[in-house]
PyMOL Python script that loads the backbone (N, CA, C, O; Angstrom):
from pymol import cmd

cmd.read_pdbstr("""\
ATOM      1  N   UNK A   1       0.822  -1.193   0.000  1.00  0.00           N
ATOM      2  CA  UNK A   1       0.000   0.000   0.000  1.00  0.00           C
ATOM      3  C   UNK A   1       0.875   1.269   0.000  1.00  0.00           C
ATOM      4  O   UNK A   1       0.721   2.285  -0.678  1.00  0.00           O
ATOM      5  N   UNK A   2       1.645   1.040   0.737  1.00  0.00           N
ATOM      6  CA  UNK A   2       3.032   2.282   1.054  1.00  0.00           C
ATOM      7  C   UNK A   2       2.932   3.049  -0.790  1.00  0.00           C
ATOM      8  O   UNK A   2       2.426   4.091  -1.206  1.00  0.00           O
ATOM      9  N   UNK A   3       3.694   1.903  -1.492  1.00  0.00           N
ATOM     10  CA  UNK A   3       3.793   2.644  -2.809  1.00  0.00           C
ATOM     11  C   UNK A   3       2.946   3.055  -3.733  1.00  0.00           C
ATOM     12  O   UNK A   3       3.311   3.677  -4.731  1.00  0.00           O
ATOM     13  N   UNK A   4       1.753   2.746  -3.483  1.00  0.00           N
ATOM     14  CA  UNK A   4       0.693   3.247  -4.180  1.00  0.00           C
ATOM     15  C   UNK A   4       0.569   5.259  -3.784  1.00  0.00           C
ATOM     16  O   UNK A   4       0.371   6.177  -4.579  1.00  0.00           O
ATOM     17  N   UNK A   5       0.763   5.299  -2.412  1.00  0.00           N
ATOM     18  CA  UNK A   5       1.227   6.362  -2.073  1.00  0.00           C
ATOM     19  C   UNK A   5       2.453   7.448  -2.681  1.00  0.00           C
ATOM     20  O   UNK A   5       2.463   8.528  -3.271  1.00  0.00           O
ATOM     21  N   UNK A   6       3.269   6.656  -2.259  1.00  0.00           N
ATOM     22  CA  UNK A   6       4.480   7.511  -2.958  1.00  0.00           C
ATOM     23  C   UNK A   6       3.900   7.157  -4.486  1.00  0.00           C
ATOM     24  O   UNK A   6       3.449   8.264  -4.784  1.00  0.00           O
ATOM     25  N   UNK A   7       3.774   6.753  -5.028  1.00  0.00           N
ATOM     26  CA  UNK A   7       2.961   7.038  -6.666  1.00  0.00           C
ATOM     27  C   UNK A   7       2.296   7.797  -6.970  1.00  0.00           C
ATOM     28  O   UNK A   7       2.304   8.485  -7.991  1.00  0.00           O
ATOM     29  N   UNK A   8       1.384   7.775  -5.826  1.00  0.00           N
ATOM     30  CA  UNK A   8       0.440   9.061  -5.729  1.00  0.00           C
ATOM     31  C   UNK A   8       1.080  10.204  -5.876  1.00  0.00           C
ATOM     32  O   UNK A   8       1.355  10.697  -6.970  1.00  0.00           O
ATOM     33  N   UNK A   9       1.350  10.683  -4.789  1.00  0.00           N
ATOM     34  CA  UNK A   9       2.336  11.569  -4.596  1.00  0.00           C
ATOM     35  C   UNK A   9       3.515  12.228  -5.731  1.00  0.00           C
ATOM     36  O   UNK A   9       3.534  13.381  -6.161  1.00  0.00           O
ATOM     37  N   UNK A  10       4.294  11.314  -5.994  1.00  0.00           N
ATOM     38  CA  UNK A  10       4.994  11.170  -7.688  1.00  0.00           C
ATOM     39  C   UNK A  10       3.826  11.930  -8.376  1.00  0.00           C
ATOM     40  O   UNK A  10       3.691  13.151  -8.454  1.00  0.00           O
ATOM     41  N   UNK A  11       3.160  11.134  -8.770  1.00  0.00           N
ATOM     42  CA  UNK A  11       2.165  11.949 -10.025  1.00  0.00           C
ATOM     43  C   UNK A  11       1.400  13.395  -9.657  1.00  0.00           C
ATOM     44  O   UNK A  11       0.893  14.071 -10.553  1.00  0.00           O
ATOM     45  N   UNK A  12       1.372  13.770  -8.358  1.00  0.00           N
ATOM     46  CA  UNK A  12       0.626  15.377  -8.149  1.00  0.00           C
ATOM     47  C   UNK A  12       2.161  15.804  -8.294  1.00  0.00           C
ATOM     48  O   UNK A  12       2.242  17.003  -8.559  1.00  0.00           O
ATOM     49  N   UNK A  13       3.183  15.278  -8.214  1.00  0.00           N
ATOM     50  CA  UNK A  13       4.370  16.215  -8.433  1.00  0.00           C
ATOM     51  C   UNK A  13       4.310  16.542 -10.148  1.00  0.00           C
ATOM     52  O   UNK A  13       4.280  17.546 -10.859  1.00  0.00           O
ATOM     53  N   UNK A  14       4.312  15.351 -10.297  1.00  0.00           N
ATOM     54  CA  UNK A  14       4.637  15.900 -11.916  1.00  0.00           C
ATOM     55  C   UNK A  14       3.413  16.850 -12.471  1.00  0.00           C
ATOM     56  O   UNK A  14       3.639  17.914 -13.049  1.00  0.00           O
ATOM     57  N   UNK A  15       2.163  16.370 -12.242  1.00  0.00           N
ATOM     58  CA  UNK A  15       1.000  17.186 -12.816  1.00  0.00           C
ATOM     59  C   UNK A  15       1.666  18.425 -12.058  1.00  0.00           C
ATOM     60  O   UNK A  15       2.616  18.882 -12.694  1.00  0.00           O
ATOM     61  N   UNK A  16       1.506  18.814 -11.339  1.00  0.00           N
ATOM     62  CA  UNK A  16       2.152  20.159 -10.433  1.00  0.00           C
ATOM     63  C   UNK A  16       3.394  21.529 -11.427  1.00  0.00           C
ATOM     64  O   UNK A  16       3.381  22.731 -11.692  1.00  0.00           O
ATOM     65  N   UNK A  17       4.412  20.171 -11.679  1.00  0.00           N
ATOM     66  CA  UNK A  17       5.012  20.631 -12.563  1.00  0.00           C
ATOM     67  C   UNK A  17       5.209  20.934 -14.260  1.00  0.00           C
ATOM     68  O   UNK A  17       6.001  21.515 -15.001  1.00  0.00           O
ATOM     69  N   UNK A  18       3.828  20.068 -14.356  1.00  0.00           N
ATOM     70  CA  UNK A  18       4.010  20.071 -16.251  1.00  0.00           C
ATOM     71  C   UNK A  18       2.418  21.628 -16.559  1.00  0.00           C
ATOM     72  O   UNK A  18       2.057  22.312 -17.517  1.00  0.00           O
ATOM     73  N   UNK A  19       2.086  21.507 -15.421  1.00  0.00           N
ATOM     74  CA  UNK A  19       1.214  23.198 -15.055  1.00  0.00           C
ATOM     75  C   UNK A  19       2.077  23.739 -14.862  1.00  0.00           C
ATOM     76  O   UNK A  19       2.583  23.811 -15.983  1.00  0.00           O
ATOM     77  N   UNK A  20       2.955  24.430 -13.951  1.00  0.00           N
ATOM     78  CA  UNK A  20       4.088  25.113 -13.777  1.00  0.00           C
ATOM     79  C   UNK A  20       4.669  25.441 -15.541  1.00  0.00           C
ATOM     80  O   UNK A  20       4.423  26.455 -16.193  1.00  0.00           O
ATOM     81  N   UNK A  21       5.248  24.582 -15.860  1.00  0.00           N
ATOM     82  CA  UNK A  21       5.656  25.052 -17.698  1.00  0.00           C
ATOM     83  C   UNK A  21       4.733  25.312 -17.923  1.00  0.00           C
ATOM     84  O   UNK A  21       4.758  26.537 -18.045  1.00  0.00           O
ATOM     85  N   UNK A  22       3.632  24.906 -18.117  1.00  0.00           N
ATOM     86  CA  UNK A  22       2.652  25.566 -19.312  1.00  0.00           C
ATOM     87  C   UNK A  22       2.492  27.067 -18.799  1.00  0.00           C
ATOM     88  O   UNK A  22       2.017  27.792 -19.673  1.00  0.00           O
ATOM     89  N   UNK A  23       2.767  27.691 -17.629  1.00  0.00           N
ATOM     90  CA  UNK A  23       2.554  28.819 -17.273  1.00  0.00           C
ATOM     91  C   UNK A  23       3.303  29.697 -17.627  1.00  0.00           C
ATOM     92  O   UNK A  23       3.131  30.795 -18.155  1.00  0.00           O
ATOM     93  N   UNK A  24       4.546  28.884 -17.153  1.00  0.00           N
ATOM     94  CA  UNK A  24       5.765  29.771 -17.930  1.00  0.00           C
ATOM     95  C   UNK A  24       5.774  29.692 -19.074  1.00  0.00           C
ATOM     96  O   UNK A  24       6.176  30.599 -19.802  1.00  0.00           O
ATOM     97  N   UNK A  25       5.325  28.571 -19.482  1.00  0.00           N
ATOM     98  CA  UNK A  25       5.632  29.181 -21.456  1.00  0.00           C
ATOM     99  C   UNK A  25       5.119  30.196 -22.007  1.00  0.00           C
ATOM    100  O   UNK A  25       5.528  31.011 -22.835  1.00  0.00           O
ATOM    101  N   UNK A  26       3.613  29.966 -21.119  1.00  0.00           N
ATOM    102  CA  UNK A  26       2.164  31.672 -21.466  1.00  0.00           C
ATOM    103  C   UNK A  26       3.065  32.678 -21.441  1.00  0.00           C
ATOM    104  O   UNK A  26       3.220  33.501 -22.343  1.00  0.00           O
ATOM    105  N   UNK A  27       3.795  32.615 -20.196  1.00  0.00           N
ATOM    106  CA  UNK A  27       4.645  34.134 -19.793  1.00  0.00           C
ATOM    107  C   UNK A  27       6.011  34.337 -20.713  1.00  0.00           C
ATOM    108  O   UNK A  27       6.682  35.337 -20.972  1.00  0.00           O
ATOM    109  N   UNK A  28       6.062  33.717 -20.881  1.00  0.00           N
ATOM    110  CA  UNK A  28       7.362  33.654 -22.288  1.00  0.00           C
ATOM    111  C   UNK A  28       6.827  34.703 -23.614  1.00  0.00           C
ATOM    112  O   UNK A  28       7.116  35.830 -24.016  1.00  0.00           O
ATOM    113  N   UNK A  29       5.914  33.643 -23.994  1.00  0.00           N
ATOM    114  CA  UNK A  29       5.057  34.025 -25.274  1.00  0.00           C
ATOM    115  C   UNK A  29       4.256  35.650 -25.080  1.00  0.00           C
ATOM    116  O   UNK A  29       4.022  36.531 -25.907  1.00  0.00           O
ATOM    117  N   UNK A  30       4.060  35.579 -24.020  1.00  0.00           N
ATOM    118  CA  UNK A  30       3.370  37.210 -23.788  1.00  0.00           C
ATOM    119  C   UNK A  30       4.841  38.520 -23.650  1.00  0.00           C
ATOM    120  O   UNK A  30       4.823  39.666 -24.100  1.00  0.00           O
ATOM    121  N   UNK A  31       5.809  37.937 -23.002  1.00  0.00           N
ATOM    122  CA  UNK A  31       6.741  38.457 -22.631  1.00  0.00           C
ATOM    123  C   UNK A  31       7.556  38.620 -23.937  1.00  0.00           C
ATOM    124  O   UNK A  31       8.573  39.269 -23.690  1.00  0.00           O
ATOM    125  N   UNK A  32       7.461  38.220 -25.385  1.00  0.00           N
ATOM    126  CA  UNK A  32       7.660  37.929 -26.918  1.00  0.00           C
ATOM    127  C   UNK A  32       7.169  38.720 -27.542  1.00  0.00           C
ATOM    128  O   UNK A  32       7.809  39.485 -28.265  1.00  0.00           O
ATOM    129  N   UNK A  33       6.022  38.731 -27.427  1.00  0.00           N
ATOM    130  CA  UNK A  33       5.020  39.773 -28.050  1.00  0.00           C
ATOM    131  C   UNK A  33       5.052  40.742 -27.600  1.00  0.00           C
ATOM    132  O   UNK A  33       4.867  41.674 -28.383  1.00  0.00           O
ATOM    133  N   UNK A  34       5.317  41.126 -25.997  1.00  0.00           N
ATOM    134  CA  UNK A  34       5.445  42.695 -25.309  1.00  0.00           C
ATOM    135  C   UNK A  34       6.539  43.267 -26.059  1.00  0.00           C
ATOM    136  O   UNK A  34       6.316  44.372 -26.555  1.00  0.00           O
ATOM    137  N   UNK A  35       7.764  42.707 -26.262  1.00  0.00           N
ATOM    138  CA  UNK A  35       9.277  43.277 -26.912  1.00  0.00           C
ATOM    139  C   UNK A  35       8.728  43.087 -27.928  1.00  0.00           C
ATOM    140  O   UNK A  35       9.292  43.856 -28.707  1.00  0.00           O
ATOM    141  N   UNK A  36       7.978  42.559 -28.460  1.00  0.00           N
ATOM    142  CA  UNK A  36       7.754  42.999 -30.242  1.00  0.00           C
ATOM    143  C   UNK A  36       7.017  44.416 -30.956  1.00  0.00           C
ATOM    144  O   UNK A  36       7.083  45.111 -31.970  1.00  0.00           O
ATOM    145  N   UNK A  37       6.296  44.303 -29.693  1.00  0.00           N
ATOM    146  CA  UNK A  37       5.473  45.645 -29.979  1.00  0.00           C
ATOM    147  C   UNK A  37       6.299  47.161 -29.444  1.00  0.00           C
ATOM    148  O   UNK A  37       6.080  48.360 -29.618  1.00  0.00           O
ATOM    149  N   UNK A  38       7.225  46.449 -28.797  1.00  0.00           N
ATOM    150  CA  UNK A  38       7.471  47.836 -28.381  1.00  0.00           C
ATOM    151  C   UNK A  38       8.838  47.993 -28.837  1.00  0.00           C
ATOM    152  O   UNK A  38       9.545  48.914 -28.429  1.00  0.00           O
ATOM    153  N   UNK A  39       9.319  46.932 -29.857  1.00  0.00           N
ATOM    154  CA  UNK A  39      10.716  47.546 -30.547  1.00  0.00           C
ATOM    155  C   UNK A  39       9.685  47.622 -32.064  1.00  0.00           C
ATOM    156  O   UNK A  39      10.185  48.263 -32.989  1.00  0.00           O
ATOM    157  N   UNK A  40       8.521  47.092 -32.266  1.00  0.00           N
ATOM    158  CA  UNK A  40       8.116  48.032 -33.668  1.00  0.00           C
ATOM    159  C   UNK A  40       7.683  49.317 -33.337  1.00  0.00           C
ATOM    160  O   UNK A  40       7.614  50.224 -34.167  1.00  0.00           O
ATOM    161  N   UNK A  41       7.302  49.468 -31.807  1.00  0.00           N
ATOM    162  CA  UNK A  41       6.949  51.461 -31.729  1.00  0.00           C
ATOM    163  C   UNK A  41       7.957  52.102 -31.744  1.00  0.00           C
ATOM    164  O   UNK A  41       7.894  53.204 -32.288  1.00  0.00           O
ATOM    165  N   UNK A  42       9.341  51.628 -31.119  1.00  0.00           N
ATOM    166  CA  UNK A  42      10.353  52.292 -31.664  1.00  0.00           C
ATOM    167  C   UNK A  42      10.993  52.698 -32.924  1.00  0.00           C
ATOM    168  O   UNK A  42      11.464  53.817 -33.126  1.00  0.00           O
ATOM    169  N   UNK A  43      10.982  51.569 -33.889  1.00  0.00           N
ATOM    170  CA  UNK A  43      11.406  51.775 -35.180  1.00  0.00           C
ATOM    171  C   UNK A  43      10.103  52.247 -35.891  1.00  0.00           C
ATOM    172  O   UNK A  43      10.218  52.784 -36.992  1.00  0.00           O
ATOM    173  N   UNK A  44       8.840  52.078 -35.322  1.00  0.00           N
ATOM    174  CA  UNK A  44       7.868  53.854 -35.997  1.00  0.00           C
ATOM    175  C   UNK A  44       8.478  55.032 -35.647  1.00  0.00           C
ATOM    176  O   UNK A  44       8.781  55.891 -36.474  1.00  0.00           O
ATOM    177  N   UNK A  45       8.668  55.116 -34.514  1.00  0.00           N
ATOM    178  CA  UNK A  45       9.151  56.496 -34.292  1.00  0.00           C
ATOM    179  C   UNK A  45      10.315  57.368 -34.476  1.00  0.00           C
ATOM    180  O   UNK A  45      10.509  58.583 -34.439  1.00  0.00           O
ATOM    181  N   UNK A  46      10.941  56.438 -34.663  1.00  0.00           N
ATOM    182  CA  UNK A  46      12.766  56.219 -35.499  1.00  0.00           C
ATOM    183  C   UNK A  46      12.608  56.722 -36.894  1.00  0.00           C
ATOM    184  O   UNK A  46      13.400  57.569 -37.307  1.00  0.00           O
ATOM    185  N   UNK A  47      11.409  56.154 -37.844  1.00  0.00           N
ATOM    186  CA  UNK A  47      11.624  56.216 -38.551  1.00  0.00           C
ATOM    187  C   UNK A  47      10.770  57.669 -39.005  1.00  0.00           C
ATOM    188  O   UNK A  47      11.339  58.451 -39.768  1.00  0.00           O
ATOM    189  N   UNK A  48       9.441  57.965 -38.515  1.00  0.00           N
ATOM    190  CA  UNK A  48       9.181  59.251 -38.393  1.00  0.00           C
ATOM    191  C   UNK A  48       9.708  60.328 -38.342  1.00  0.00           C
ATOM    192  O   UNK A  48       9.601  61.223 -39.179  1.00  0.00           O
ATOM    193  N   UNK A  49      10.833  60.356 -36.543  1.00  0.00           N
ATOM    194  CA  UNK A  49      12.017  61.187 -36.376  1.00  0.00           C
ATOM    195  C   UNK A  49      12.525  61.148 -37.691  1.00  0.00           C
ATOM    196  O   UNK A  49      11.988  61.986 -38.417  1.00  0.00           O
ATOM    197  N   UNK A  50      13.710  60.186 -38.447  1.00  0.00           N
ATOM    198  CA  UNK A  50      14.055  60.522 -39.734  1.00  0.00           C
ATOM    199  C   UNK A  50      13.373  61.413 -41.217  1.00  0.00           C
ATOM    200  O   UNK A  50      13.755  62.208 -42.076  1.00  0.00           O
ATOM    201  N   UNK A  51      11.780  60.441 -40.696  1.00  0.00           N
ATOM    202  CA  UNK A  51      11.249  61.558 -41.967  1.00  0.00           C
ATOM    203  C   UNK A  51      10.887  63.361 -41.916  1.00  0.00           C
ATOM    204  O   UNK A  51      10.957  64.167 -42.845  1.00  0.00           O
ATOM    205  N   UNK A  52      10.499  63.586 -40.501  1.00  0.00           N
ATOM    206  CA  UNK A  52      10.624  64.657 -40.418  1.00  0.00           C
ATOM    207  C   UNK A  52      11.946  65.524 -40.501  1.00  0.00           C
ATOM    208  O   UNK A  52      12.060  66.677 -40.919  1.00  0.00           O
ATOM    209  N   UNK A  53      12.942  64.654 -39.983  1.00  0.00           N
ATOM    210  CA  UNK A  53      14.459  65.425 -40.092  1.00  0.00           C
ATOM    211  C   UNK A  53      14.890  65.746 -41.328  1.00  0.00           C
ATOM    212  O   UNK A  53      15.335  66.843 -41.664  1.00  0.00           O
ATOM    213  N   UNK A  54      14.723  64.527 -42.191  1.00  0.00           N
ATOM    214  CA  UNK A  54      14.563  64.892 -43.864  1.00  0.00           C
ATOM    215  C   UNK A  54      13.531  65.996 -44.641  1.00  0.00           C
ATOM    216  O   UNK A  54      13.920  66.628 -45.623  1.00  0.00           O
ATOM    217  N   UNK A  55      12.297  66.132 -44.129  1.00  0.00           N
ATOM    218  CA  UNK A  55      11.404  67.118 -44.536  1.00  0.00           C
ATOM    219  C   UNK A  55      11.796  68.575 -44.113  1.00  0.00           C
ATOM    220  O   UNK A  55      11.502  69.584 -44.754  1.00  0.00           O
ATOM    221  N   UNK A  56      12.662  68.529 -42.673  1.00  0.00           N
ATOM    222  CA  UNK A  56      13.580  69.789 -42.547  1.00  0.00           C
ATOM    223  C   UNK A  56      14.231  70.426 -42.713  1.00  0.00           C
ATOM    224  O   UNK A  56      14.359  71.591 -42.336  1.00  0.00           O
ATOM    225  N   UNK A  57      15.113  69.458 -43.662  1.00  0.00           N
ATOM    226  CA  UNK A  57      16.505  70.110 -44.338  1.00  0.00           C
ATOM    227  C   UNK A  57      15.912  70.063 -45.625  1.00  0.00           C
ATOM    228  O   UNK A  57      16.695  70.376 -46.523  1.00  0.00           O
ATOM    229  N   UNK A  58      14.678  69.742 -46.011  1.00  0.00           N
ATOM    230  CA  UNK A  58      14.878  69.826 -47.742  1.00  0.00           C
ATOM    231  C   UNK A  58      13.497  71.332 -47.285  1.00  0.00           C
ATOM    232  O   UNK A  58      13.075  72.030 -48.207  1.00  0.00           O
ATOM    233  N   UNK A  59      13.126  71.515 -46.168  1.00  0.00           N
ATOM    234  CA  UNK A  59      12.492  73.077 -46.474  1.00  0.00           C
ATOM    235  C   UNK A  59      13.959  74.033 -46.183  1.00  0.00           C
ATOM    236  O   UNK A  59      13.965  75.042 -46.888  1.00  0.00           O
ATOM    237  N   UNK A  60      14.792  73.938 -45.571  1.00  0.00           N
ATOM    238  CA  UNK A  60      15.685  74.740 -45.152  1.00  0.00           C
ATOM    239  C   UNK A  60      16.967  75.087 -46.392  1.00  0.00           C
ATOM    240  O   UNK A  60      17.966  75.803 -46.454  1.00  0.00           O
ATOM    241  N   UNK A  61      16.341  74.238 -47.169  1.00  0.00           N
ATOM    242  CA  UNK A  61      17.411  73.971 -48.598  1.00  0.00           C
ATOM    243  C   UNK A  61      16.669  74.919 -49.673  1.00  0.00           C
ATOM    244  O   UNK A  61      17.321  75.183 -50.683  1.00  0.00           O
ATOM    245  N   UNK A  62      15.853  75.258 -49.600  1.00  0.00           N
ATOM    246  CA  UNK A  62      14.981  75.313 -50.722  1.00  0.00           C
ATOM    247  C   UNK A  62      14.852  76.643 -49.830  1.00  0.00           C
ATOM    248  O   UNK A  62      14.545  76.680 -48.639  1.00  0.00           O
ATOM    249  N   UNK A  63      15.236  78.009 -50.888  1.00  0.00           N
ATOM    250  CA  UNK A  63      14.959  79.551 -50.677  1.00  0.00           C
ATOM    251  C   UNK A  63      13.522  79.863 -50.820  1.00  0.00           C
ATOM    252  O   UNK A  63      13.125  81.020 -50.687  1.00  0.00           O
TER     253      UNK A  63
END
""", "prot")
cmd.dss("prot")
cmd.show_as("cartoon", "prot")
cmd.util.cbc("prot")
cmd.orient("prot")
């Protein structure tokens, strides 16, 4: 009977832990997508900054 126990036991460990990954993977995958969005708002705004810097010197060029 003893090992039916520790079996028991064994298996809420592992279920315990194969929830545990799936959680962390969620938080991975969200934590993926957060840096994605916010290095494409940078290179919008990068690239904006540039277009306006260019629209500045070609009014400042032009008498």
């Amino acid at each position: 009977m003893g090992i039916w126990l520790e079996l028991g036991v064994f298996g809420l460990v592992f279920v315990f832990a194969f929830w545990q990954m799936h959680d962390v993977r969620k938080a991975q995958e969200q934590t993926r997508l957060q840096r994605a969005r916010e290095k494409a708002a940078l290179e919008a705004a990068r690239n904006e900054n540039e277009k306006s810097e260019e629209k500045g010197e070609k009014s400042a060029q032009m008498p």
